[in-house]
N, C-alpha and C positions, 0 to 999 in steps of 0.2 A: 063539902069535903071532896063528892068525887070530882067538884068541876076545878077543883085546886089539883088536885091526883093527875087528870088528865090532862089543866093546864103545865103541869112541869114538863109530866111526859113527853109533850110537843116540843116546849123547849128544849129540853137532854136532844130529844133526836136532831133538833134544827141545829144544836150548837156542837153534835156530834158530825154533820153534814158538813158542817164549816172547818173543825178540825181534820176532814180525811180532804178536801178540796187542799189544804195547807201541807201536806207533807207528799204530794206529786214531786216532788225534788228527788225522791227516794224511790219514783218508778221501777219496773225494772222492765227487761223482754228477752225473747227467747227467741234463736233463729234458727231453723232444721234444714238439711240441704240432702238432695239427691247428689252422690258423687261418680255419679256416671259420665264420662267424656270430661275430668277434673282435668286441667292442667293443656287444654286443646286453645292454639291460641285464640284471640277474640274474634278475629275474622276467619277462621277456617273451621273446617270439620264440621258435620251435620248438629243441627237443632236436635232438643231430645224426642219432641214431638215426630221427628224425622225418624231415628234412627229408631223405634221404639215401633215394635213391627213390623217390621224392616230389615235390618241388619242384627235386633237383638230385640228377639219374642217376648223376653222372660223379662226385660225391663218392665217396671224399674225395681225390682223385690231383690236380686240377683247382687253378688258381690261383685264390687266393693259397697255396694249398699247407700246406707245413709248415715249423718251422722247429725248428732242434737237429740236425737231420738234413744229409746233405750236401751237398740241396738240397731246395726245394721241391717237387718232384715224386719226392723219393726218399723213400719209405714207412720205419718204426723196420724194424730187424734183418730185412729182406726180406721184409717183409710184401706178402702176395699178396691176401688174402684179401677178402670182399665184407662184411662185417660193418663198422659205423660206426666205425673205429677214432677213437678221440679224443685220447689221448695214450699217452706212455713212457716209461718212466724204466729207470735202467742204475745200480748200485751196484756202484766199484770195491774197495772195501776192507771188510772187517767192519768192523762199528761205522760206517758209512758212515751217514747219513741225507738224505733230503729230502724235499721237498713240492712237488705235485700243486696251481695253483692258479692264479687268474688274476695273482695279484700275482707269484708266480714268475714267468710269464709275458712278464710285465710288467717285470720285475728283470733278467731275461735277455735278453730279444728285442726287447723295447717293444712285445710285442703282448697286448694285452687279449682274452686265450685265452677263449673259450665253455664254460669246465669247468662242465657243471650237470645236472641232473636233476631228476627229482619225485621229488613226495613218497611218492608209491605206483608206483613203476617198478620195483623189485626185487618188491617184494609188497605186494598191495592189502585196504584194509577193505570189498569190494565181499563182495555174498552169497557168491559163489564166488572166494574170493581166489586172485588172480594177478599176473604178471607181466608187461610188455609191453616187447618189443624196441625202439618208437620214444623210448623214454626212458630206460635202461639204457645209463649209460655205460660205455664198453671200451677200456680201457687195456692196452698190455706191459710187464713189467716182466723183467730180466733184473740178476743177480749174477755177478761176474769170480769170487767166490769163494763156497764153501761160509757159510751166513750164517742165522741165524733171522731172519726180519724180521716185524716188526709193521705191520699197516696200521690207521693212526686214522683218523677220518673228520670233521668239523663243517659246517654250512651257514653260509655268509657273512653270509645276512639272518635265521636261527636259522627258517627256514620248515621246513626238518625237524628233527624231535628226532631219529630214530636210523638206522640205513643198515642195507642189506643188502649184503655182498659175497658171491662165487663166486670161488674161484681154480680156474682150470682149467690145466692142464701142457699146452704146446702152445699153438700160435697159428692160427689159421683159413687155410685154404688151399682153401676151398671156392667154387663157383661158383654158387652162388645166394644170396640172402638178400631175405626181404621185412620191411618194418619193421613188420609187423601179428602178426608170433608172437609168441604169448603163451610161457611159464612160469613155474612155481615153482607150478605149479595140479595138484597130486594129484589132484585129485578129476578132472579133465579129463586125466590121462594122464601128467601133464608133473610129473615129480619132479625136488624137491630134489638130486639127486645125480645127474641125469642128465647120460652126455654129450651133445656138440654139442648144444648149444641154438639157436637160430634156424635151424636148416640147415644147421649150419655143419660143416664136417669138422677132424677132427684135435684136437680137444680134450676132453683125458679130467679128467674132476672131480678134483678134489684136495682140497677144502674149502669151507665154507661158515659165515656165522655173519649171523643175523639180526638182531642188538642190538649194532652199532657203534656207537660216537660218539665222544669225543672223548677219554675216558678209560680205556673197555671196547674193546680190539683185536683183532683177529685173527691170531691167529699162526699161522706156519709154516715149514719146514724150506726153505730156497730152496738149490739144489742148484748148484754152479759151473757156469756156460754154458746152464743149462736156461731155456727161454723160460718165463714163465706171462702168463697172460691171467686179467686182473681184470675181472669185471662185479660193477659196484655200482647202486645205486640205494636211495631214500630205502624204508623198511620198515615197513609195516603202519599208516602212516597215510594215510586218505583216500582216493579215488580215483586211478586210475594218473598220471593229468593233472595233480593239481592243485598247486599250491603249488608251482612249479620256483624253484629255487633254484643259486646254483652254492655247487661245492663246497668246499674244503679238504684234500686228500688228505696226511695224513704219513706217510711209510714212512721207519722206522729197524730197523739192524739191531744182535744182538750174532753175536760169534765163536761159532764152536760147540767147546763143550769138549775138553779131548783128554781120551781116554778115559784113565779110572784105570789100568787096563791095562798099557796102554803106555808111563806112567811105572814100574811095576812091572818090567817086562816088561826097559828098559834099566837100569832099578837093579841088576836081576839079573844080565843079563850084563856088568853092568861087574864086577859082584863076580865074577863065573867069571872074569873077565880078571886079575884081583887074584890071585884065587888059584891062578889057573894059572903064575901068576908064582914063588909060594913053594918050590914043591920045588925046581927050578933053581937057583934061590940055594942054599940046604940043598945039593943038592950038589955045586957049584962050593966052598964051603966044605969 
């Protein structure tokens, strides 16, 4: 009886797994925006990471604030930290997707959101190629469920051809940040896979990929309730400065498979259960 008990129970969960795989139709997502420098056209006016330090200390907590959030002065999923954050986004369902962009923005809020960067702000075609924090945008992104999700990338006015992103696990809780750190510069110290980049604390690398755009993505395993921190920037074109543009960010995800396994594994003890049944019969008869 209990190896009958246990066989259902396997099946109820395996054909409940199959049931929630079938209604990703009904996804949904959530996108949060910093509306500092809202309405600044796509090639002008400084990056946030720029101006944030800079011309204006108290960014980014300061009105007019944010908005997706529960108010204005309330930062995405408890963010403390001093790093320029720029936006977030939150996917409740596998198979969920959205985008990262001023016309979301604009779709959602009526605000004409500041998403942009340069052309060489993730990594530069300077002698000594690098990185630089005043133009590296940083976003959070967070999954209700276990999810792969891909991040594409395009620029509005086609001023970049290809992006660099960084996903790091963790969000910044750190108290300092200057917008003049450079990285992505090996040669000056500053590797590719290092954690906390700008000074920041609490974020440990998780991936990286140099040659985004619009077709070639980034993939990764996004873990239920884990926070990640994205820094993108345009890649290996040009100077750090030049060519700003805003961006296009699409993040969609699929379900992560149920292991072969596991359908084995309840096939099997249903059949124990089957067959634990047969003598009893035999002999009652």
């Amino acid at each position: 009886m209990k190896q009958t008990r246990l066989a259902k129970a396997i099946a109820t969960a395996v054909a409940g797994s199959v049931l929630s795989l079938g209604v990703v139709a009904d996804a949904s997502a959530h996108t949060m925006y910093n509306t500092y420098n809202a309405g600044t056209a796509p090639t002008a006016g400084g990056t946030d990471g720029w101006v944030y330090g800079y011309v204006n200390e108290t960014y980014p907590t300061v009105s007019p604030g944010w908005v997706g959030t529960e108010s204005a002065t309330t930062l995405p999923f408890g963010y403390t930290g001093l790093s320029a954050l720029n936006w977030a986004a939150e996917l409740h369902n596998a198979g969920a997707s959205l985008e990262i962009s001023r016309a979301d923005a604009l779709a959602r809020y009526g605000v004409a959101a500041d998403i942009d960067t340069a052309r060489g702000a993730w990594i530069d075609t300077e002698e000594t190629p690098q990185g630089w924090a005043h133009n590296t945008d940083i976003g959070l992104f967070m999954s209700h469920v276990d999810a792969y999700v891909t991040l594409n990338l395009t620029a509005d006015n086609a001023e970049i051809a290809n992006f660099g992103i960084t996903v790091f696990t963790g969000m910044d809780t750190g108290t300092d940040y200057t917008h003049h750190k450079l990285w992505n510069s090996p040669a000056q110290g500053f590797d590719f896979t290092a954690n906390d980049p700008f000074d920041t604390t609490g974020l440990n690398y998780l991936t990286h990929d140099a040659t985004v755009d619009g077709v070639n993505g980034l993939t990764f395993l996004a873990e239920a309730g884990q926070i990640y921190s994205i820094y993108l920037g345009g890649s290996g074109g040009a100077e750090w400065n030049q060519n700003k543009d805003n961006y296009t960010l699409t993040i969609s995800s699929s379900p992560v498979p149920i292991p072969a396994a596991v359908w084995l594994f309840g096939s099997a003890l249903a059949g124990v259960g089957f067959a634990g049944r047969r003598p009893r019969k035999a002999a009652a008869a």
